[in-house]
PyMOL Python script that loads the backbone (N, CA, C, O; Angstrom):
from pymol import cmd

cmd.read_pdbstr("""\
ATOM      1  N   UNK A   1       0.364 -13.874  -6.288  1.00  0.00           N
ATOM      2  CA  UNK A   1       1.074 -12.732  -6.812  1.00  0.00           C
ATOM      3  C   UNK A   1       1.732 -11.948  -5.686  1.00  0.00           C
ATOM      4  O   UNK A   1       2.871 -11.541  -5.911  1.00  0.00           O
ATOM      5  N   UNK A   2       1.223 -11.699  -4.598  1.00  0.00           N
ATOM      6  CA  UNK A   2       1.646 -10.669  -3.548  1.00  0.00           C
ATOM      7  C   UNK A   2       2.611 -11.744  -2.307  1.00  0.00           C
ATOM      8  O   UNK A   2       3.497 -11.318  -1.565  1.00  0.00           O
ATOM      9  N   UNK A   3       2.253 -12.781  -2.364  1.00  0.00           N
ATOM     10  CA  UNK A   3       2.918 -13.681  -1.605  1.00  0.00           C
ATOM     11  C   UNK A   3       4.720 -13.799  -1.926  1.00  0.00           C
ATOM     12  O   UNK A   3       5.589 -13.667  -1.065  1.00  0.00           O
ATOM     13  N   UNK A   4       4.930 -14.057  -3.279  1.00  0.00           N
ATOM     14  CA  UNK A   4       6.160 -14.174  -3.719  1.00  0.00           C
ATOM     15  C   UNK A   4       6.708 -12.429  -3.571  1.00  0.00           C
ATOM     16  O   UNK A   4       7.881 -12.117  -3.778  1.00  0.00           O
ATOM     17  N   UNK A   5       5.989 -11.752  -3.311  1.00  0.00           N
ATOM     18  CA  UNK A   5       7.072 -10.303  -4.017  1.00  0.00           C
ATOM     19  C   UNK A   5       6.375  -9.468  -2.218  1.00  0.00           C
ATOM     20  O   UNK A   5       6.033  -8.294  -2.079  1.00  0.00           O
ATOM     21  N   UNK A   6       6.371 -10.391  -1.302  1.00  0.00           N
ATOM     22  CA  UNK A   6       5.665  -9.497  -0.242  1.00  0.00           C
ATOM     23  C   UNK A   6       6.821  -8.891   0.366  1.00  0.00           C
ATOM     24  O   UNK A   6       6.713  -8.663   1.571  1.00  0.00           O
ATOM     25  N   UNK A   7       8.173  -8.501  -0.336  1.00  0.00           N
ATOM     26  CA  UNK A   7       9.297  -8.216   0.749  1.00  0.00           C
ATOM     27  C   UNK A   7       8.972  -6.733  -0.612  1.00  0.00           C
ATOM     28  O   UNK A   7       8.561  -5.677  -0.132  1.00  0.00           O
ATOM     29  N   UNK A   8       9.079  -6.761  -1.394  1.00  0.00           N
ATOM     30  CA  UNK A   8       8.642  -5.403  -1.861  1.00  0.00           C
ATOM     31  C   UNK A   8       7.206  -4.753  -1.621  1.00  0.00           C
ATOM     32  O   UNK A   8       6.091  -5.147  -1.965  1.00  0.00           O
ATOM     33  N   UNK A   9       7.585  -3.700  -0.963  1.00  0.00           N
ATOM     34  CA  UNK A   9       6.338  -2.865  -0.096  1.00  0.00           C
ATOM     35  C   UNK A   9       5.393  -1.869  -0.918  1.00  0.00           C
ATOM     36  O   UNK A   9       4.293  -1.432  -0.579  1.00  0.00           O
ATOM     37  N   UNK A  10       6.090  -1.636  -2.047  1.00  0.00           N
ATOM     38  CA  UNK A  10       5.347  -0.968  -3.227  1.00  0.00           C
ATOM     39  C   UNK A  10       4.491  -1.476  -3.846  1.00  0.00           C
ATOM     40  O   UNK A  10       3.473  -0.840  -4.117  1.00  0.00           O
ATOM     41  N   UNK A  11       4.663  -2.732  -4.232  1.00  0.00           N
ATOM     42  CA  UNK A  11       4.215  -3.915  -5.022  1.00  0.00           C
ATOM     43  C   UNK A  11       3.250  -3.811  -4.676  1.00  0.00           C
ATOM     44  O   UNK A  11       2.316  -3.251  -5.250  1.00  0.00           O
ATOM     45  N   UNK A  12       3.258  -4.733  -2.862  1.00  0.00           N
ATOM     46  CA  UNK A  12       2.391  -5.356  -2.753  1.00  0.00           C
ATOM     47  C   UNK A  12       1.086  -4.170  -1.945  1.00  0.00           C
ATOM     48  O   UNK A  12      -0.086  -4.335  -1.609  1.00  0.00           O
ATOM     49  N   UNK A  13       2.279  -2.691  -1.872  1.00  0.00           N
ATOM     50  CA  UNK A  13       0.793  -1.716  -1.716  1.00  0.00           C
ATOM     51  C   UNK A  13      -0.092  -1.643  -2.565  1.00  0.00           C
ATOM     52  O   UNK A  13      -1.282  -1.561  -2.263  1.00  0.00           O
ATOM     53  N   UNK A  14       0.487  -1.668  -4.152  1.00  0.00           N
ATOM     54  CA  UNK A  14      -0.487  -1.741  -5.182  1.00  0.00           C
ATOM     55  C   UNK A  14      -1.489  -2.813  -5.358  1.00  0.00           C
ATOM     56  O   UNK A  14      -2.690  -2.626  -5.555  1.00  0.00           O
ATOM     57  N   UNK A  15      -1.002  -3.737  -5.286  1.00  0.00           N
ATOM     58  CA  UNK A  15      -1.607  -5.165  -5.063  1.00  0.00           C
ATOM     59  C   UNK A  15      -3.063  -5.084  -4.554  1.00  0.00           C
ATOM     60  O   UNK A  15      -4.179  -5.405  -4.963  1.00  0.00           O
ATOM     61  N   UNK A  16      -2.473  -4.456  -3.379  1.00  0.00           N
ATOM     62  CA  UNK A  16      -3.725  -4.521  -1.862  1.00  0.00           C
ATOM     63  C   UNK A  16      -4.533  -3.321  -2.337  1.00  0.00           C
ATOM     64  O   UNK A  16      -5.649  -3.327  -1.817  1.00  0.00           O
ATOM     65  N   UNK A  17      -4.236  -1.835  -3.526  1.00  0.00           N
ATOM     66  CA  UNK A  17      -5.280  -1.023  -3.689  1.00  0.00           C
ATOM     67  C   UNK A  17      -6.184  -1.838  -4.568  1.00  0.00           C
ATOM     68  O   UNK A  17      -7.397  -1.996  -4.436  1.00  0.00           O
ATOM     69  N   UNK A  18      -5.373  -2.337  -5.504  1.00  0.00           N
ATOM     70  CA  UNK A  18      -6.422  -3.312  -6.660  1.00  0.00           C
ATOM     71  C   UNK A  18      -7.656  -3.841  -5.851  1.00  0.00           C
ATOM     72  O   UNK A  18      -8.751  -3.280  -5.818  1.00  0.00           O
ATOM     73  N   UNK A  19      -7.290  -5.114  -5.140  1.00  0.00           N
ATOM     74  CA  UNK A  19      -7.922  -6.021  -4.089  1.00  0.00           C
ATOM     75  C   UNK A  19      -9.067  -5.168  -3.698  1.00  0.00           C
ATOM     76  O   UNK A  19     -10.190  -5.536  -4.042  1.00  0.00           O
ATOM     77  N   UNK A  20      -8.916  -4.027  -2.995  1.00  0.00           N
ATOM     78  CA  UNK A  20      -9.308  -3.143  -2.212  1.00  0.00           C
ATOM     79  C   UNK A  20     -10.792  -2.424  -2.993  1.00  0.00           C
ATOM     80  O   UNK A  20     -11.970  -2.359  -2.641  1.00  0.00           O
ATOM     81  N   UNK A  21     -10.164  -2.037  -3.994  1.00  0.00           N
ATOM     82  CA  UNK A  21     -10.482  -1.158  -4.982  1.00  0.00           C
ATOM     83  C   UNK A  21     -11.560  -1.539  -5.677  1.00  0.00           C
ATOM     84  O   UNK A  21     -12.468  -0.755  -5.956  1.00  0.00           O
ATOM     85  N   UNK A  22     -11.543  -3.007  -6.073  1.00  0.00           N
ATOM     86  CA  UNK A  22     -12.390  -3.629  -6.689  1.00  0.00           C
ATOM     87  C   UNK A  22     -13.105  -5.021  -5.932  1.00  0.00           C
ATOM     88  O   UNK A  22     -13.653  -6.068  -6.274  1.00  0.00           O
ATOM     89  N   UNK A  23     -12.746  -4.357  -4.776  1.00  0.00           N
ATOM     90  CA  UNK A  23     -13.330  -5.287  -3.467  1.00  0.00           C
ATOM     91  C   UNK A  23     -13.349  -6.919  -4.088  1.00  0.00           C
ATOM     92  O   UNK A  23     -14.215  -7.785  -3.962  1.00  0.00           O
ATOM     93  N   UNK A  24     -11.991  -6.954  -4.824  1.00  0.00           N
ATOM     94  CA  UNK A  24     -11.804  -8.509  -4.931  1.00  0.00           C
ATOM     95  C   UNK A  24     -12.162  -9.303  -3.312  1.00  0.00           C
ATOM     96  O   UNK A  24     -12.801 -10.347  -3.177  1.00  0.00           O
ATOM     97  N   UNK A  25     -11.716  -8.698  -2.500  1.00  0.00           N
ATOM     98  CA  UNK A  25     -11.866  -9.686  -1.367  1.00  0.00           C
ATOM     99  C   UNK A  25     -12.985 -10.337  -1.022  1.00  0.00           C
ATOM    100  O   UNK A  25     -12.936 -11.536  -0.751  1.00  0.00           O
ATOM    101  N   UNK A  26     -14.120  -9.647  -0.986  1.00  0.00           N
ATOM    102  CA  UNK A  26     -15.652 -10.173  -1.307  1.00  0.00           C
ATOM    103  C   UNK A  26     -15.823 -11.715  -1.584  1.00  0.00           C
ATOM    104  O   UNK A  26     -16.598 -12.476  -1.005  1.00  0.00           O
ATOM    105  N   UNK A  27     -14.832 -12.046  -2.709  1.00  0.00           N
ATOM    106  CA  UNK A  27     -15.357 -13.427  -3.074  1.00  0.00           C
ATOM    107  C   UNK A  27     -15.135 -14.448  -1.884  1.00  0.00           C
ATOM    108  O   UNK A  27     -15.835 -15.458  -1.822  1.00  0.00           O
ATOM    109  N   UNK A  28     -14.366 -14.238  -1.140  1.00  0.00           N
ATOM    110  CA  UNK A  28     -13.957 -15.099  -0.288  1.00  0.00           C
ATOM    111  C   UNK A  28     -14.031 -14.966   1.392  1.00  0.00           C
ATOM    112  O   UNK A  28     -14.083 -15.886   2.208  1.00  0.00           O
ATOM    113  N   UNK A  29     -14.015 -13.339   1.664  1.00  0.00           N
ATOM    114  CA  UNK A  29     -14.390 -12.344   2.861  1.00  0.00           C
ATOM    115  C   UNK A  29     -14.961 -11.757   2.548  1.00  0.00           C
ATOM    116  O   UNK A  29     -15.104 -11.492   1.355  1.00  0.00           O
ATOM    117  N   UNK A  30     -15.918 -10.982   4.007  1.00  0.00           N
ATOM    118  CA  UNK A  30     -16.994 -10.412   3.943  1.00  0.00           C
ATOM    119  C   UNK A  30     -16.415  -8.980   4.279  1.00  0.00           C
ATOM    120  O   UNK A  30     -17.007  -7.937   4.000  1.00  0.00           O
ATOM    121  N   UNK A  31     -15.297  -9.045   4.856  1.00  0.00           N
ATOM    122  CA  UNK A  31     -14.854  -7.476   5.032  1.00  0.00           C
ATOM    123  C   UNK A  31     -12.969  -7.876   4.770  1.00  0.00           C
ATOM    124  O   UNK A  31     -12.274  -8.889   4.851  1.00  0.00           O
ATOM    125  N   UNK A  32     -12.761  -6.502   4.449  1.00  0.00           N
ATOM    126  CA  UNK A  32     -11.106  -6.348   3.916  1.00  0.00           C
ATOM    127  C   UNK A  32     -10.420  -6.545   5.327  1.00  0.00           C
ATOM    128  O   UNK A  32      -9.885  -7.654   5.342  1.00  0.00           O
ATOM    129  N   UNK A  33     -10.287  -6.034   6.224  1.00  0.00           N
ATOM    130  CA  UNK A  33      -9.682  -6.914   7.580  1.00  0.00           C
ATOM    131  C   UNK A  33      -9.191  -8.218   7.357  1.00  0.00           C
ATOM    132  O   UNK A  33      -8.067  -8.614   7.045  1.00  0.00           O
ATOM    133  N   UNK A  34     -10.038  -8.689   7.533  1.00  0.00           N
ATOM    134  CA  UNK A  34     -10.405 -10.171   7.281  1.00  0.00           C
ATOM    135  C   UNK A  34     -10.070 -10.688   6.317  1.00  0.00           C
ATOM    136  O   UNK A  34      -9.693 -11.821   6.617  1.00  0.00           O
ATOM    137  N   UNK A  35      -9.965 -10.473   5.048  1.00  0.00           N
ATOM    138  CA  UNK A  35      -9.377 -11.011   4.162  1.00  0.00           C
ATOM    139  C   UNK A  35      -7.766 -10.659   4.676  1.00  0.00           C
ATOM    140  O   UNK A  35      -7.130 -11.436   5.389  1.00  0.00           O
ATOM    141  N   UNK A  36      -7.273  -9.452   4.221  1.00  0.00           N
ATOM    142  CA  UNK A  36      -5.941  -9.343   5.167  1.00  0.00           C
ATOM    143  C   UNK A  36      -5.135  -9.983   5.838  1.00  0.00           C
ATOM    144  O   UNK A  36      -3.962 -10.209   5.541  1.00  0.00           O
ATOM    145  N   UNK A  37      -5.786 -10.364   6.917  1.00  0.00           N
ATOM    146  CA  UNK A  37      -5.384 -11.064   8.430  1.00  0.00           C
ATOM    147  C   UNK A  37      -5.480 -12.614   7.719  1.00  0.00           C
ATOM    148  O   UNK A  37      -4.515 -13.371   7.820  1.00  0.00           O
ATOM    149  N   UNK A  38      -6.348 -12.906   7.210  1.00  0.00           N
ATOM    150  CA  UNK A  38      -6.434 -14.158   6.584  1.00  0.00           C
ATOM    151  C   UNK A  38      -5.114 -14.647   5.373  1.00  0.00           C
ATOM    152  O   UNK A  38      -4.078 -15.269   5.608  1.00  0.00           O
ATOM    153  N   UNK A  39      -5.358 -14.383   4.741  1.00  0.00           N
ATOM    154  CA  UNK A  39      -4.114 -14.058   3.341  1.00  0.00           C
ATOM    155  C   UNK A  39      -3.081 -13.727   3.433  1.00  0.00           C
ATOM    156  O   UNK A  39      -2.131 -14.191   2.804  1.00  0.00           O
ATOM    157  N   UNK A  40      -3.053 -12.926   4.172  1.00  0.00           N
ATOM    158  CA  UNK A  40      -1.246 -12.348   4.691  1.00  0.00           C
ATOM    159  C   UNK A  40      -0.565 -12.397   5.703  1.00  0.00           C
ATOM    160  O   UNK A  40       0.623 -12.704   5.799  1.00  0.00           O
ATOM    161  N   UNK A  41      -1.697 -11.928   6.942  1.00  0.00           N
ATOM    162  CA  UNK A  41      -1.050 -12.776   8.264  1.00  0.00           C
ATOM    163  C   UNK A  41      -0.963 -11.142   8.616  1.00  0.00           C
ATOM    164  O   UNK A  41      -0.176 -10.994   9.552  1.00  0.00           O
ATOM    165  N   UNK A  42      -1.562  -9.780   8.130  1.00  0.00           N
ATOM    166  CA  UNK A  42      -1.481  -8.442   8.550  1.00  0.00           C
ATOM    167  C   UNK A  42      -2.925  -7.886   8.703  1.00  0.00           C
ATOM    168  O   UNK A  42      -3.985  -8.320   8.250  1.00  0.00           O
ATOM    169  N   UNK A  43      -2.700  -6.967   9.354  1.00  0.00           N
ATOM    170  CA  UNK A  43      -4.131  -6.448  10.143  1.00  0.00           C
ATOM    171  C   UNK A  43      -4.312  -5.436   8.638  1.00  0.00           C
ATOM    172  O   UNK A  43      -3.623  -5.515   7.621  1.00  0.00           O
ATOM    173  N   UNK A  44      -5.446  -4.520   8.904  1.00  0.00           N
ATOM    174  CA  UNK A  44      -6.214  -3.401   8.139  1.00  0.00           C
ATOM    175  C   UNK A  44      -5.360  -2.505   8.649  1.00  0.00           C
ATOM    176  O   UNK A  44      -4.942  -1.653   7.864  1.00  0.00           O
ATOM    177  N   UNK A  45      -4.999  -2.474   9.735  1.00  0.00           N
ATOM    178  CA  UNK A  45      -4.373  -0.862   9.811  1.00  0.00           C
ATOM    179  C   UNK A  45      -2.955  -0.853   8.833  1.00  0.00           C
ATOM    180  O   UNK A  45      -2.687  -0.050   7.939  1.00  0.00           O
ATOM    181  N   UNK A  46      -2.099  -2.080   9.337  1.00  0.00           N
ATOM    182  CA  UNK A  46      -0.793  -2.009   8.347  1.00  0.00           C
ATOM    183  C   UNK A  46      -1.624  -2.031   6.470  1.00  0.00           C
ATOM    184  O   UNK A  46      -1.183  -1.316   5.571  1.00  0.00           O
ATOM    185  N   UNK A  47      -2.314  -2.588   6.363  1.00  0.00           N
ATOM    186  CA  UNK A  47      -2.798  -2.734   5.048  1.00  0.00           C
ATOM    187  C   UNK A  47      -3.066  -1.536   4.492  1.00  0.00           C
ATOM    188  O   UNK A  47      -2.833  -1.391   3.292  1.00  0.00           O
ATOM    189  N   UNK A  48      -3.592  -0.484   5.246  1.00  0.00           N
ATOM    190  CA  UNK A  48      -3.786   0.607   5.257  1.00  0.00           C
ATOM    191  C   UNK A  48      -2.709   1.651   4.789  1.00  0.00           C
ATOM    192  O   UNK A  48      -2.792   2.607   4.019  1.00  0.00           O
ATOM    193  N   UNK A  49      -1.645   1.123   5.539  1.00  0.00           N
ATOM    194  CA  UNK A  49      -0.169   2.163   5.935  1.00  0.00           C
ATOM    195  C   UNK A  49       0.701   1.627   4.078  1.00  0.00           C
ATOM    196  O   UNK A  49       1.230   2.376   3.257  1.00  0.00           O
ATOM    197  N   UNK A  50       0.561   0.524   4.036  1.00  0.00           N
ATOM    198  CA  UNK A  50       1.049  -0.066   2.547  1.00  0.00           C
ATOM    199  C   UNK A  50       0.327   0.828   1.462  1.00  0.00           C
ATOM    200  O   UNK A  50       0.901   1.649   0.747  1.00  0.00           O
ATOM    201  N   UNK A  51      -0.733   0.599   1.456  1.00  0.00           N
ATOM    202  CA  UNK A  51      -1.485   1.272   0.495  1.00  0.00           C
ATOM    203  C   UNK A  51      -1.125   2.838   0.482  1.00  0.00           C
ATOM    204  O   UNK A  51      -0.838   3.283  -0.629  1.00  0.00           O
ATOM    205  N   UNK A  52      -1.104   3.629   1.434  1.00  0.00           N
ATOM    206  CA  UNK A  52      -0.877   5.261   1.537  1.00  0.00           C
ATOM    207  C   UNK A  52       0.561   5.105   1.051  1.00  0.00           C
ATOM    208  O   UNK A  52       0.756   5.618  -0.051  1.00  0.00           O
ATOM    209  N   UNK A  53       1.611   4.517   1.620  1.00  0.00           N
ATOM    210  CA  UNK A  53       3.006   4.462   1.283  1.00  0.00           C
ATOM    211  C   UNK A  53       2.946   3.921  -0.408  1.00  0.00           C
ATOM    212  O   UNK A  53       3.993   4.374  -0.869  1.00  0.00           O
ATOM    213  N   UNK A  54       2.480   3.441  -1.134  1.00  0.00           N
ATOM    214  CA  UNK A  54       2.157   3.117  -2.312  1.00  0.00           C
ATOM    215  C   UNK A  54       1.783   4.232  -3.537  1.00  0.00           C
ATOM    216  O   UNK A  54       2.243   4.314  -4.676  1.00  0.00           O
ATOM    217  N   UNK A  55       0.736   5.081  -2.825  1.00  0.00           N
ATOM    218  CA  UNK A  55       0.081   5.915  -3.709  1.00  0.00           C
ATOM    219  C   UNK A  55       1.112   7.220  -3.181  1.00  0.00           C
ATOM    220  O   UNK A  55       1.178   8.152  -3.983  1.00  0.00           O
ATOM    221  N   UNK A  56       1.558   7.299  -2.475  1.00  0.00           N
ATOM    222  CA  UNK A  56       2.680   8.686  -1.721  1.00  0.00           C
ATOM    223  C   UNK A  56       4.118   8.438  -2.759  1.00  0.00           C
ATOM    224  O   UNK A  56       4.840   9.271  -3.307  1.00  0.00           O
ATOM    225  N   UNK A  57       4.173   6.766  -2.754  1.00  0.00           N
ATOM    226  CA  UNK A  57       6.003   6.754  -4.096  1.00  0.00           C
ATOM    227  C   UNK A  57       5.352   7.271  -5.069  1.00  0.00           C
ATOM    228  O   UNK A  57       5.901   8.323  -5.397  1.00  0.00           O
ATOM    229  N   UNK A  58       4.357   7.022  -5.754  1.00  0.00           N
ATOM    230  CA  UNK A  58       4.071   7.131  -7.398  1.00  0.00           C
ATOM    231  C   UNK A  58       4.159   8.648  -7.014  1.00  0.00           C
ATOM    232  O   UNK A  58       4.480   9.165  -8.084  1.00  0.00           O
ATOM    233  N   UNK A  59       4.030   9.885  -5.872  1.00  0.00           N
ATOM    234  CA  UNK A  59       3.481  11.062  -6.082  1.00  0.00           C
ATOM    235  C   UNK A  59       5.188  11.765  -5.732  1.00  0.00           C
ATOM    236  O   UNK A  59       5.227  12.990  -5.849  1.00  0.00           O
ATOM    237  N   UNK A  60       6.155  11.270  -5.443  1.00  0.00           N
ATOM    238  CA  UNK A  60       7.547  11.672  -5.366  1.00  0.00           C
ATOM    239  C   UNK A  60       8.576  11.990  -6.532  1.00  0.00           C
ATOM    240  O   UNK A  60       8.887  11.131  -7.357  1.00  0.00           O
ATOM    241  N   UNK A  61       9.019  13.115  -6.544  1.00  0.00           N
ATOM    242  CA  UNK A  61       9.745  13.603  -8.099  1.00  0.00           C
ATOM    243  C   UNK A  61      10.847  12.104  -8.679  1.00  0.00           C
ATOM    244  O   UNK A  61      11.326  11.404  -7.787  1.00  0.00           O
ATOM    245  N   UNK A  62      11.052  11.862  -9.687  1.00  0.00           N
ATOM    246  CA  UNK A  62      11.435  10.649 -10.242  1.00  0.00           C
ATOM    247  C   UNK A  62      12.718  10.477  -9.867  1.00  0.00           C
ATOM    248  O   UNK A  62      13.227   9.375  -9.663  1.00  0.00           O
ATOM    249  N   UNK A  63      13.591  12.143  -9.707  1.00  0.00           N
ATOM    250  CA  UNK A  63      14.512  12.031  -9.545  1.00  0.00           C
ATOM    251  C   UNK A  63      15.532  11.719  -8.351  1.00  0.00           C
ATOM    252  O   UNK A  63      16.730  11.438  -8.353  1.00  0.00           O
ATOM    253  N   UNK A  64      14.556  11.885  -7.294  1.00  0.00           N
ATOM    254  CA  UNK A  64      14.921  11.143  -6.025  1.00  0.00           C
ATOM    255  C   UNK A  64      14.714   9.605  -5.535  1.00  0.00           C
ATOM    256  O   UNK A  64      13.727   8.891  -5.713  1.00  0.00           O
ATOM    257  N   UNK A  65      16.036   9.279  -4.807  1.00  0.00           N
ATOM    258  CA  UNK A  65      16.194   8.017  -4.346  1.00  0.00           C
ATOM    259  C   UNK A  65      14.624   7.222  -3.986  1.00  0.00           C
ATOM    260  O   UNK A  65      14.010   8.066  -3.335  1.00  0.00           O
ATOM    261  N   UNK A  66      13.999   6.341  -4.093  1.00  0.00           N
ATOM    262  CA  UNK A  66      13.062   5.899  -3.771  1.00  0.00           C
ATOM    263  C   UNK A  66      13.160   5.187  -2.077  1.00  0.00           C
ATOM    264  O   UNK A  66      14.166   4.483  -1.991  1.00  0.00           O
ATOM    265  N   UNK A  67      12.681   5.215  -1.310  1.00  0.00           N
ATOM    266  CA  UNK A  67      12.607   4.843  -0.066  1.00  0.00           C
ATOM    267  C   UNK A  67      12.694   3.329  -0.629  1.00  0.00           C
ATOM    268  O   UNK A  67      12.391   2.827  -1.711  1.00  0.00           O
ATOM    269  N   UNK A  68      13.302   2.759   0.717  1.00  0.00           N
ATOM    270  CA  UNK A  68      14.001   1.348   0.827  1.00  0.00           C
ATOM    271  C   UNK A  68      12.797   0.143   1.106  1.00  0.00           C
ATOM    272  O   UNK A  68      12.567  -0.954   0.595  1.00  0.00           O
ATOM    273  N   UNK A  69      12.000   1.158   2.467  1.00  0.00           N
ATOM    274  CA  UNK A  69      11.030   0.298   3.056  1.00  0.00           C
ATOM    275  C   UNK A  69       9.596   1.355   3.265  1.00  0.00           C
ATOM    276  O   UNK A  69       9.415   2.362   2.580  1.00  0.00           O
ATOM    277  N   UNK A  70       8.769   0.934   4.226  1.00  0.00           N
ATOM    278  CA  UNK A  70       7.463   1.888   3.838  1.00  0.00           C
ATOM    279  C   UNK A  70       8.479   2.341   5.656  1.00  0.00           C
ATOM    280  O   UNK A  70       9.457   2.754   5.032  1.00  0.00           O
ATOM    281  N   UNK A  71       8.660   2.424   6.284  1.00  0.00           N
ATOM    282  CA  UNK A  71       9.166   3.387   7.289  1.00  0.00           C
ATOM    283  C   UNK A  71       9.643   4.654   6.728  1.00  0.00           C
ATOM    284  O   UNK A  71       9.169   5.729   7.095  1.00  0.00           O
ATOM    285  N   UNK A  72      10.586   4.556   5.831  1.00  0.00           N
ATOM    286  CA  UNK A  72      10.944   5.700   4.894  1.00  0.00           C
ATOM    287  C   UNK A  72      10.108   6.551   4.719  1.00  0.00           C
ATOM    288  O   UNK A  72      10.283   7.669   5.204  1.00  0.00           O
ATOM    289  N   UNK A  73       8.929   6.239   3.949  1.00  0.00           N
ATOM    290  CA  UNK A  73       8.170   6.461   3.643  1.00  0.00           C
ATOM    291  C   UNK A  73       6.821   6.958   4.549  1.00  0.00           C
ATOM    292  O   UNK A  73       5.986   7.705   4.038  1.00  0.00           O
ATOM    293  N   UNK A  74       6.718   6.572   5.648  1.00  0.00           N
ATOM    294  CA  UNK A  74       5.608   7.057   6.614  1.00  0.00           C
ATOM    295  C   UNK A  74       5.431   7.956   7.268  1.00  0.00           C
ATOM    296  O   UNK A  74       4.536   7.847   8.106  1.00  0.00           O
ATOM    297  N   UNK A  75       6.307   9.430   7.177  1.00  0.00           N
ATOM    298  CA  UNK A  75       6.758  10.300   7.653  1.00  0.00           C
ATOM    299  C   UNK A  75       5.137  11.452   6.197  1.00  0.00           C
ATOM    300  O   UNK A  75       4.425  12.444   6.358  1.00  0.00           O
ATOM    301  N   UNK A  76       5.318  10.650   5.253  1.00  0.00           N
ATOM    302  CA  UNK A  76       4.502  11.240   3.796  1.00  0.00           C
ATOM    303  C   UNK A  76       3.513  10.623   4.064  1.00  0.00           C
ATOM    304  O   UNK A  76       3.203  10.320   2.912  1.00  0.00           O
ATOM    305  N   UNK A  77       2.471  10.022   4.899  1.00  0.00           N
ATOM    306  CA  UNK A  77       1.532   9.641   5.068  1.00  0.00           C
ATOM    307  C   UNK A  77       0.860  11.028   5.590  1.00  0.00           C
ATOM    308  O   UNK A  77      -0.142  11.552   5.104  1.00  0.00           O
ATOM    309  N   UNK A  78       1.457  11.402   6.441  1.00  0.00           N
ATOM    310  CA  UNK A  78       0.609  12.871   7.098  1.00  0.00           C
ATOM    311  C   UNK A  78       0.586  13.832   5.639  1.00  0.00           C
ATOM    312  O   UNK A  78       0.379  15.016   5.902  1.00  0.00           O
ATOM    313  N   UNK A  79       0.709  13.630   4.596  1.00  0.00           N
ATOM    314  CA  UNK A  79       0.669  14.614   4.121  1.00  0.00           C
ATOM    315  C   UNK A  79      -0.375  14.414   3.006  1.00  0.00           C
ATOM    316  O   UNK A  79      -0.451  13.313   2.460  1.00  0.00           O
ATOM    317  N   UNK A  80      -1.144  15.378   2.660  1.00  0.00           N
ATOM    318  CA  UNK A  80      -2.315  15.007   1.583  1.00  0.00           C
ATOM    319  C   UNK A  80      -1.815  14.894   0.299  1.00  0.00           C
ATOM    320  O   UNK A  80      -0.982  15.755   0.015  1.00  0.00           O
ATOM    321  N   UNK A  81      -2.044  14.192  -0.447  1.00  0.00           N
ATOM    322  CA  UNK A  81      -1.791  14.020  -1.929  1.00  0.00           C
ATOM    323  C   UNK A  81      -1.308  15.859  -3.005  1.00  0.00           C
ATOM    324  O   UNK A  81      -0.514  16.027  -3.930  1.00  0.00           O
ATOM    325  N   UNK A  82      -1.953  16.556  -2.499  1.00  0.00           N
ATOM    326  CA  UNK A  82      -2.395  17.427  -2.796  1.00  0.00           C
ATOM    327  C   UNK A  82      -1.007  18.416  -2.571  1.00  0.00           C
ATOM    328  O   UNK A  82      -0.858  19.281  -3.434  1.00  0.00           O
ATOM    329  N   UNK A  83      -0.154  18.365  -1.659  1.00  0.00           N
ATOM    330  CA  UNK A  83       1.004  18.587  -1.204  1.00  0.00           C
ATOM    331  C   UNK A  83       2.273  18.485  -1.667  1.00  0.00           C
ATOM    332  O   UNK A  83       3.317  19.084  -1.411  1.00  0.00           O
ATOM    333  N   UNK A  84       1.924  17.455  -2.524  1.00  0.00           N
ATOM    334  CA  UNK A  84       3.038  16.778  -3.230  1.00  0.00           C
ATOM    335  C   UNK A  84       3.871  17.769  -4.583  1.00  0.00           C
ATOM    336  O   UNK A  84       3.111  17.691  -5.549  1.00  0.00           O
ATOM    337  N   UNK A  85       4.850  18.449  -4.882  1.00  0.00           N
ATOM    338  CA  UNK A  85       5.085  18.937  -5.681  1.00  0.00           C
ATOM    339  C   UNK A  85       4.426  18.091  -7.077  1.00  0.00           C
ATOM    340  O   UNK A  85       4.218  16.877  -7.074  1.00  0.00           O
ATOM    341  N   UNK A  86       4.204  18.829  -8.022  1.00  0.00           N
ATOM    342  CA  UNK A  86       3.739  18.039  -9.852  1.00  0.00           C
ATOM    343  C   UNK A  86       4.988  17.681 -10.453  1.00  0.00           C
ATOM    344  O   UNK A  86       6.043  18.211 -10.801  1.00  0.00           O
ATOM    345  N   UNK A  87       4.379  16.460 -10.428  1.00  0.00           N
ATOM    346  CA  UNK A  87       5.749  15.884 -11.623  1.00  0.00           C
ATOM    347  C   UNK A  87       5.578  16.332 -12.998  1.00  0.00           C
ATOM    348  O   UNK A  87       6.403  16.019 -13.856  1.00  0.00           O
TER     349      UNK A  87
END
""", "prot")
cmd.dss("prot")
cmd.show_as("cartoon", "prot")
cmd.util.cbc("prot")
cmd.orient("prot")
C-alpha cells in the first residue's frame, strides 16, 4: 500500500501512524526503526517528521493551498496541535 503511493507524503504519513499506532510492525520487527529502515529504506527520525507533517495537514483551514511536499510543511512541526486555528 505505501510502496506504490510513497511519492505522496500525506498518504504515506497516515499509513506509517496506522502501522505505528497499532504497532502493526511487531509482527515482523521488534522495534518501529527497524521496521522502517527495513520496509522503506527510511530511518525513525524521517518516519517521525511524515507522521507530524500528516497529522499538522488534517489540522490546516480547508481553504488553503495544501503543501506540495512535507518541507512545506515542517516549518508546523514546531507548533503544538493545540495552536492550530478550529476548523
Amino acid at each position: 500500500m505505501i510502496d506504490a503511493k510513497l511519492g505522496d507524503f500525506f498518504d504515506v504519513g497516515n499509513a506509517i501512524i496506522e502501522i505505528k499506532t497499532a504497532r502493526l510492525y511487531r509482527q515482523t520487527h521488534q522495534n518501529f526503526g527497524e521496521y522502517c529502515r527495513d520496509r522503506f529504506g527510511i530511518g525513525r527520525s524521517y518516519a517521525n517528521k511524515l507522521i507530524g507533517s500528516a497529522e499538522r495537514n488534517h489540522l490546516l483551514p480547508d481553504d488553503l493551498p495544501k503543501p506540495a511536499n512535507d518541507f512545506q510543511i515542517r516549518p508546523f512541526l514546531k507548533l503544538e496541535p493545540g495552536h492550530f486555528v478550529k476548523k
